[in-house]
C-alpha positions in Angstrom: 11.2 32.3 46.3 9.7 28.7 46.7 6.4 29.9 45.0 8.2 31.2 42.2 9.9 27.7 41.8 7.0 25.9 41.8 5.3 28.3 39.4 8.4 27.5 37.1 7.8 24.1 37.7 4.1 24.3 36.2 5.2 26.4 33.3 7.7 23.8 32.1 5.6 20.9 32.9 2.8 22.2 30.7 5.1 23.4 28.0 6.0 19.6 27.5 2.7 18.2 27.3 1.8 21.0 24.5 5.0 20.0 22.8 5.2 15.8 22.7 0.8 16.0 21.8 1.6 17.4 18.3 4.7 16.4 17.2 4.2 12.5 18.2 0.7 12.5 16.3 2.2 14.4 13.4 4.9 11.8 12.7 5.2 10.3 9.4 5.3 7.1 8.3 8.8 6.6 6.0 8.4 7.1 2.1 5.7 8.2 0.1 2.8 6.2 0.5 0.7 5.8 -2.8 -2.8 5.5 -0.9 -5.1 2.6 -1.6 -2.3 0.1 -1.6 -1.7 0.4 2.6 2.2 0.0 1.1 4.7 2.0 2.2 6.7 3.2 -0.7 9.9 5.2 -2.1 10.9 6.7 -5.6 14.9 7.1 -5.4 17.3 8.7 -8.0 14.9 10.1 -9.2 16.7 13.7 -8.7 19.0 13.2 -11.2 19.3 15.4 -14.2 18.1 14.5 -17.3 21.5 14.2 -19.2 22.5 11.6 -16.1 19.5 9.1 -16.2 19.9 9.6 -20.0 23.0 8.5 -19.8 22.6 5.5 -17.2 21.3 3.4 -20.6 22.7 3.1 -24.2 21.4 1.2 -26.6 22.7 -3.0 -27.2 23.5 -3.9 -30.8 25.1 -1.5 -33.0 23.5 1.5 -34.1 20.1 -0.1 -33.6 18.4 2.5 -31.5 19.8 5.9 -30.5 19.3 7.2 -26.4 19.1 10.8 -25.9 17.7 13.0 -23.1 14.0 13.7 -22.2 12.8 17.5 -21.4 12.6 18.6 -17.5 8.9 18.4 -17.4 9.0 14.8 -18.4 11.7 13.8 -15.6 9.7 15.9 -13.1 6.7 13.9 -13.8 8.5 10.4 -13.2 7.5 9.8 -9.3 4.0 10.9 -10.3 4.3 8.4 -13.1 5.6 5.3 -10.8 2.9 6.0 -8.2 0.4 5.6 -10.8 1.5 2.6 -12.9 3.2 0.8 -10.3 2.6 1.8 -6.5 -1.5 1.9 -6.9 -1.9 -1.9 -7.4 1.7 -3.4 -6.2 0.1 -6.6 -6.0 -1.1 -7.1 -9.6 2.4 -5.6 -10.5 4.4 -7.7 -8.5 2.3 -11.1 -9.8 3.0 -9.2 -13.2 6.6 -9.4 -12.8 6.4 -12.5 -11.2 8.1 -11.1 -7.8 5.7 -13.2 -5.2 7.1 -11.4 -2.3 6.7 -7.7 -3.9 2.7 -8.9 -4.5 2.7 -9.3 -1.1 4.1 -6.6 -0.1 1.0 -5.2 1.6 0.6 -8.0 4.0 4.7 -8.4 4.7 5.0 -5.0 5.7 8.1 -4.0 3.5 8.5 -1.2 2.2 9.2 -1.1 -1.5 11.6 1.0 -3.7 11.1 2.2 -6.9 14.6 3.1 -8.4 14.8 5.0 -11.6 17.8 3.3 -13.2 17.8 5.7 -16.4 15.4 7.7 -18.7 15.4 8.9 -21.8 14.3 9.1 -25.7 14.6 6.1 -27.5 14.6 6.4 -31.1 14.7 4.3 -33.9 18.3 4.1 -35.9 18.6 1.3 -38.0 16.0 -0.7 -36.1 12.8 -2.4 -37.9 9.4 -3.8 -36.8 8.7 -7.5 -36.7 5.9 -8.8 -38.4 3.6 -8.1 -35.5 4.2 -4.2 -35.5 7.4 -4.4 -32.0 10.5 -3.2 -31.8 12.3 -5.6 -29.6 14.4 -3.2 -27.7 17.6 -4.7 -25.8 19.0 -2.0 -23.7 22.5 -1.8 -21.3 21.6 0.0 -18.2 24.0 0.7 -15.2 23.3 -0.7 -12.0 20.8 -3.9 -13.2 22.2 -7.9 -12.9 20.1 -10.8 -13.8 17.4 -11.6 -11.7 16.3 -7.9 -10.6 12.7 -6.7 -10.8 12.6 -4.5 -13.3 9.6 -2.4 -15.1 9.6 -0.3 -18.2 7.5 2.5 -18.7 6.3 4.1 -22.0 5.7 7.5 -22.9 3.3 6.9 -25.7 1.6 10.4 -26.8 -0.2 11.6 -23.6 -0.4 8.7 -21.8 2.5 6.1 -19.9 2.2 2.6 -20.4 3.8 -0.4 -18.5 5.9 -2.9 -20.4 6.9 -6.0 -18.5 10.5 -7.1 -19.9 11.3 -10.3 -21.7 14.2 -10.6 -20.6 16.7 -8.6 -17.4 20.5 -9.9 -17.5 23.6 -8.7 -16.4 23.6 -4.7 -17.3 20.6 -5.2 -20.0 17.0 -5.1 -20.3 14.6 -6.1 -23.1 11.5 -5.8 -24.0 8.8 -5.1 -27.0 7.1 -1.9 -28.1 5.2 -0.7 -30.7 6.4 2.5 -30.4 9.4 4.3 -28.3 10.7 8.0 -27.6 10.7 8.5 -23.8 11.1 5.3 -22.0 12.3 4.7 -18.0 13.5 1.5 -16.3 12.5 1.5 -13.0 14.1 -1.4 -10.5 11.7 -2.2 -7.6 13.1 -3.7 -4.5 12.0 -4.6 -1.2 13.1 -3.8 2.7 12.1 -5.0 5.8 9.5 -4.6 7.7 8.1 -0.8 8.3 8.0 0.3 11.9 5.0 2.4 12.4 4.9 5.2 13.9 3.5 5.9 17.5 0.2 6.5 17.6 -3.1 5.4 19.4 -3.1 3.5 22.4 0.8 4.2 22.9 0.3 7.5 22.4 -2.4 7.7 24.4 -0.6 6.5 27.0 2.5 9.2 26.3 -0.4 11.9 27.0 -1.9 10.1 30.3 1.3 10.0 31.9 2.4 13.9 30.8 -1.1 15.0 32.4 -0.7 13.3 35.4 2.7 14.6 36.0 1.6 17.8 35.5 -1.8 17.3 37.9 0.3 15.6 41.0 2.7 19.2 40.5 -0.1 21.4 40.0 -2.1 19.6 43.5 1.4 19.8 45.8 1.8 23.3 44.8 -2.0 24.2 45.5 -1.6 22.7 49.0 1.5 24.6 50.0 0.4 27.9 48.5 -2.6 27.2 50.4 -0.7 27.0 53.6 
Protein backbone atom coordinates (compact mmCIF):
# COMPACT_ATOMS: atom_id res chain seq x y z
CA UNK A 1 0.00 0.00 0.00
CA UNK A 2 2.86 2.52 0.95
CA UNK A 3 4.67 1.72 -2.37
CA UNK A 4 1.75 2.39 -4.26
CA UNK A 5 1.39 5.86 -2.47
CA UNK A 6 4.67 6.88 -3.13
CA UNK A 7 4.39 5.75 -6.77
CA UNK A 8 1.28 8.14 -6.79
CA UNK A 9 3.29 10.66 -5.35
CA UNK A 10 6.04 10.53 -8.32
CA UNK A 11 3.25 10.44 -10.95
CA UNK A 12 1.74 13.70 -9.74
CA UNK A 13 4.92 15.34 -9.03
CA UNK A 14 6.13 14.80 -12.57
CA UNK A 15 2.80 15.59 -14.06
CA UNK A 16 3.32 19.21 -12.59
CA UNK A 17 6.65 19.93 -13.73
CA UNK A 18 5.47 18.82 -17.47
CA UNK A 19 2.46 21.13 -16.98
CA UNK A 20 3.95 24.75 -15.34
CA UNK A 21 7.32 24.26 -18.23
CA UNK A 22 4.99 25.01 -21.17
CA UNK A 23 2.30 26.94 -20.18
CA UNK A 24 4.59 29.62 -18.18
CA UNK A 25 7.03 29.92 -21.33
CA UNK A 26 3.99 30.08 -23.67
CA UNK A 27 2.47 33.11 -22.00
CA UNK A 28 1.72 36.19 -23.90
CA UNK A 29 2.51 39.37 -23.51
CA UNK A 30 -1.02 41.62 -23.53
CA UNK A 31 -2.22 43.08 -27.01
CA UNK A 32 -0.90 42.77 -30.30
CA UNK A 33 2.51 43.69 -30.55
CA UNK A 34 3.39 45.32 -33.95
CA UNK A 35 7.17 43.90 -34.08
CA UNK A 36 10.07 46.29 -34.59
CA UNK A 37 8.58 48.97 -32.28
CA UNK A 38 9.29 46.65 -28.78
CA UNK A 39 5.56 48.47 -28.01
CA UNK A 40 3.00 46.68 -26.70
CA UNK A 41 -0.15 47.49 -28.59
CA UNK A 42 -4.06 47.12 -28.97
CA UNK A 43 -6.65 47.82 -31.84
CA UNK A 44 -10.21 48.08 -29.94
CA UNK A 45 -13.71 48.55 -31.52
CA UNK A 46 -12.62 47.52 -34.11
CA UNK A 47 -15.38 44.61 -34.28
CA UNK A 48 -17.99 46.73 -34.97
CA UNK A 49 -20.09 46.40 -38.04
CA UNK A 50 -19.64 48.47 -40.79
CA UNK A 51 -23.09 50.39 -40.56
CA UNK A 52 -21.97 51.18 -36.62
CA UNK A 53 -18.50 52.82 -37.19
CA UNK A 54 -20.22 54.35 -40.22
CA UNK A 55 -22.47 55.77 -38.21
CA UNK A 56 -20.10 56.87 -35.15
CA UNK A 57 -19.24 60.19 -37.71
CA UNK A 58 -21.51 62.47 -39.83
CA UNK A 59 -20.47 65.09 -41.62
CA UNK A 60 -20.08 69.14 -39.85
CA UNK A 61 -21.62 71.92 -42.04
CA UNK A 62 -24.69 71.26 -43.97
CA UNK A 63 -24.76 68.96 -46.74
CA UNK A 64 -21.06 69.49 -47.25
CA UNK A 65 -19.96 65.92 -47.42
CA UNK A 66 -22.12 62.76 -47.22
CA UNK A 67 -20.87 59.56 -44.71
CA UNK A 68 -21.85 56.22 -45.78
CA UNK A 69 -20.66 52.67 -45.02
CA UNK A 70 -17.38 50.93 -46.34
CA UNK A 71 -17.54 47.15 -47.66
CA UNK A 72 -16.56 44.19 -45.09
CA UNK A 73 -13.23 43.61 -46.59
CA UNK A 74 -12.32 47.23 -46.03
CA UNK A 75 -13.34 47.12 -42.11
CA UNK A 76 -11.58 43.65 -41.96
CA UNK A 77 -8.50 45.14 -43.08
CA UNK A 78 -8.46 48.15 -40.49
CA UNK A 79 -6.14 46.45 -37.60
CA UNK A 80 -3.86 45.43 -40.39
CA UNK A 81 -4.06 48.97 -41.55
CA UNK A 82 -3.20 50.66 -37.91
CA UNK A 83 -0.35 48.24 -37.35
CA UNK A 84 1.20 49.52 -40.51
CA UNK A 85 0.63 53.27 -40.50
CA UNK A 86 0.76 53.79 -36.91
CA UNK A 87 2.08 50.83 -34.54
CA UNK A 88 5.46 50.30 -36.81
CA UNK A 89 7.15 53.68 -36.01
CA UNK A 90 5.00 54.95 -32.75
CA UNK A 91 7.64 57.20 -32.17
CA UNK A 92 7.69 59.26 -35.35
CA UNK A 93 3.82 59.13 -35.08
CA UNK A 94 3.56 60.21 -31.68
CA UNK A 95 6.27 63.36 -32.44
CA UNK A 96 3.85 63.62 -35.56
CA UNK A 97 0.88 64.23 -33.50
CA UNK A 98 2.80 66.01 -31.07
CA UNK A 99 1.88 63.40 -28.15
CA UNK A 100 5.61 63.44 -26.35
CA UNK A 101 4.63 60.67 -24.13
CA UNK A 102 3.04 58.35 -26.97
CA UNK A 103 6.79 58.85 -28.87
CA UNK A 104 7.99 57.48 -26.01
CA UNK A 105 6.11 55.00 -25.58
CA UNK A 106 8.83 52.40 -26.18
CA UNK A 107 10.97 53.37 -23.37
CA UNK A 108 7.80 54.19 -20.76
CA UNK A 109 6.62 50.82 -21.09
CA UNK A 110 2.79 51.67 -21.84
CA UNK A 111 0.96 50.13 -23.72
CA UNK A 112 -0.91 52.03 -26.37
CA UNK A 113 -4.51 51.77 -27.81
CA UNK A 114 -5.56 52.33 -31.10
CA UNK A 115 -9.39 53.00 -31.00
CA UNK A 116 -11.38 53.00 -34.17
CA UNK A 117 -13.75 55.81 -33.36
CA UNK A 118 -15.71 55.45 -36.91
CA UNK A 119 -15.19 54.46 -40.58
CA UNK A 120 -16.63 55.06 -43.55
CA UNK A 121 -17.02 56.62 -47.26
CA UNK A 122 -16.68 60.15 -47.39
CA UNK A 123 -18.02 61.69 -50.34
CA UNK A 124 -18.17 64.96 -51.67
CA UNK A 125 -21.85 66.76 -51.63
CA UNK A 126 -21.74 70.25 -52.06
CA UNK A 127 -18.07 70.49 -51.03
CA UNK A 128 -15.29 72.24 -53.23
CA UNK A 129 -11.47 72.26 -53.46
CA UNK A 130 -9.35 75.18 -52.29
CA UNK A 131 -7.04 76.60 -54.47
CA UNK A 132 -4.28 74.13 -53.48
CA UNK A 133 -6.37 71.00 -54.70
CA UNK A 134 -7.95 69.99 -50.33
CA UNK A 135 -11.01 69.42 -49.12
CA UNK A 136 -10.93 70.66 -45.67
CA UNK A 137 -13.03 68.04 -44.10
CA UNK A 138 -14.62 68.93 -40.47
CA UNK A 139 -16.16 65.82 -39.16
CA UNK A 140 -18.53 65.04 -35.70
CA UNK A 141 -17.43 61.82 -34.33
CA UNK A 142 -18.81 60.18 -31.13
CA UNK A 143 -16.63 59.60 -28.34
CA UNK A 144 -13.59 62.37 -29.24
CA UNK A 145 -13.23 65.88 -26.84
CA UNK A 146 -10.55 68.36 -27.43
CA UNK A 147 -7.27 67.51 -26.68
CA UNK A 148 -7.37 63.64 -27.80
CA UNK A 149 -4.78 62.09 -30.06
CA UNK A 150 -6.29 61.51 -32.91
CA UNK A 151 -5.10 60.01 -36.56
CA UNK A 152 -6.93 59.93 -39.85
CA UNK A 153 -6.39 57.39 -42.31
CA UNK A 154 -6.98 57.48 -46.06
CA UNK A 155 -8.02 55.03 -48.38
CA UNK A 156 -6.63 56.52 -51.50
CA UNK A 157 -6.88 53.79 -54.48
CA UNK A 158 -4.78 50.83 -53.21
CA UNK A 159 -2.85 52.32 -50.76
CA UNK A 160 -3.81 54.09 -46.91
CA UNK A 161 -2.36 57.17 -46.15
CA UNK A 162 -1.93 59.04 -42.77
CA UNK A 163 -3.42 62.49 -42.31
CA UNK A 164 -2.47 64.38 -39.16
CA UNK A 165 -5.62 66.62 -38.19
CA UNK A 166 -5.65 70.41 -38.00
CA UNK A 167 -7.72 70.64 -35.64
CA UNK A 168 -9.57 67.79 -32.73
CA UNK A 169 -12.42 69.63 -30.54
CA UNK A 170 -15.25 68.56 -28.64
CA UNK A 171 -17.03 65.64 -30.92
CA UNK A 172 -15.15 66.98 -34.27
CA UNK A 173 -12.14 66.34 -36.25
CA UNK A 174 -10.65 68.23 -39.21
CA UNK A 175 -8.32 67.83 -41.44
CA UNK A 176 -7.25 68.23 -45.45
CA UNK A 177 -7.32 65.74 -48.29
CA UNK A 178 -6.99 65.81 -51.74
CA UNK A 179 -9.19 63.15 -52.14
CA UNK A 180 -11.75 61.10 -49.75
CA UNK A 181 -14.12 57.86 -50.00
CA UNK A 182 -13.06 55.56 -47.10
CA UNK A 183 -11.62 57.38 -44.35
CA UNK A 184 -11.12 56.08 -40.32
CA UNK A 185 -10.41 58.11 -37.19
CA UNK A 186 -8.43 56.24 -35.02
CA UNK A 187 -7.92 57.68 -31.14
CA UNK A 188 -4.58 56.45 -29.69
CA UNK A 189 -4.21 56.44 -25.91
CA UNK A 190 -1.83 55.34 -23.51
CA UNK A 191 -1.88 52.83 -20.18
CA UNK A 192 0.49 52.03 -17.71
CA UNK A 193 3.21 50.35 -17.58
CA UNK A 194 3.13 46.52 -19.19
CA UNK A 195 3.95 43.81 -16.83
CA UNK A 196 5.91 41.24 -18.63
CA UNK A 197 5.39 38.05 -18.56
CA UNK A 198 7.51 35.39 -16.59
CA UNK A 199 10.11 34.22 -18.25
CA UNK A 200 13.97 33.67 -17.94
CA UNK A 201 15.68 33.72 -14.78
CA UNK A 202 12.21 33.61 -12.82
CA UNK A 203 11.21 31.00 -14.78
CA UNK A 204 14.17 29.29 -14.52
CA UNK A 205 13.86 29.32 -11.07
CA UNK A 206 9.96 27.92 -11.22
CA UNK A 207 11.64 24.81 -13.04
CA UNK A 208 14.64 24.35 -10.48
CA UNK A 209 12.51 24.25 -7.65
CA UNK A 210 9.71 21.68 -9.49
CA UNK A 211 12.82 19.26 -10.27
CA UNK A 212 14.11 19.27 -7.04
CA UNK A 213 10.81 18.55 -5.49
CA UNK A 214 10.39 15.88 -7.63
CA UNK A 215 14.33 14.39 -7.08
CA UNK A 216 14.10 14.68 -2.98
CA UNK A 217 10.55 12.37 -3.62
CA UNK A 218 11.96 10.24 -6.13
CA UNK A 219 15.47 9.63 -3.57
CA UNK A 220 13.14 8.92 -0.29
CA UNK A 221 11.12 6.56 -2.18
CA UNK A 222 14.30 4.71 -3.77
CA UNK A 223 15.68 4.29 -0.19
CA UNK A 224 12.59 2.82 1.32
CA UNK A 225 11.76 0.53 -1.70
CA UNK A 226 15.28 -0.36 -1.23
CA UNK A 227 14.73 -1.47 2.28
Amino acid sequence: MIKKKLITVLTIASVFVASVMPVTAASPSTGNNSGDTGVTTEVTNSGADTATLAASMTADGGNLYNVSAVDQGTKDSIVSVIQALLFKDINAVGNALGNSALAAAKSSGQKVTAYVAALGNVTPDQATKDADGFYTVTLKVNGIKAGDTVAVLHKAGDNWETIMPSNVGNGTVTFKTKSLSPIAVIKLSLTGAVSAPQTGSDMFAVYVIALMGVAGVAYCGKKYLSK
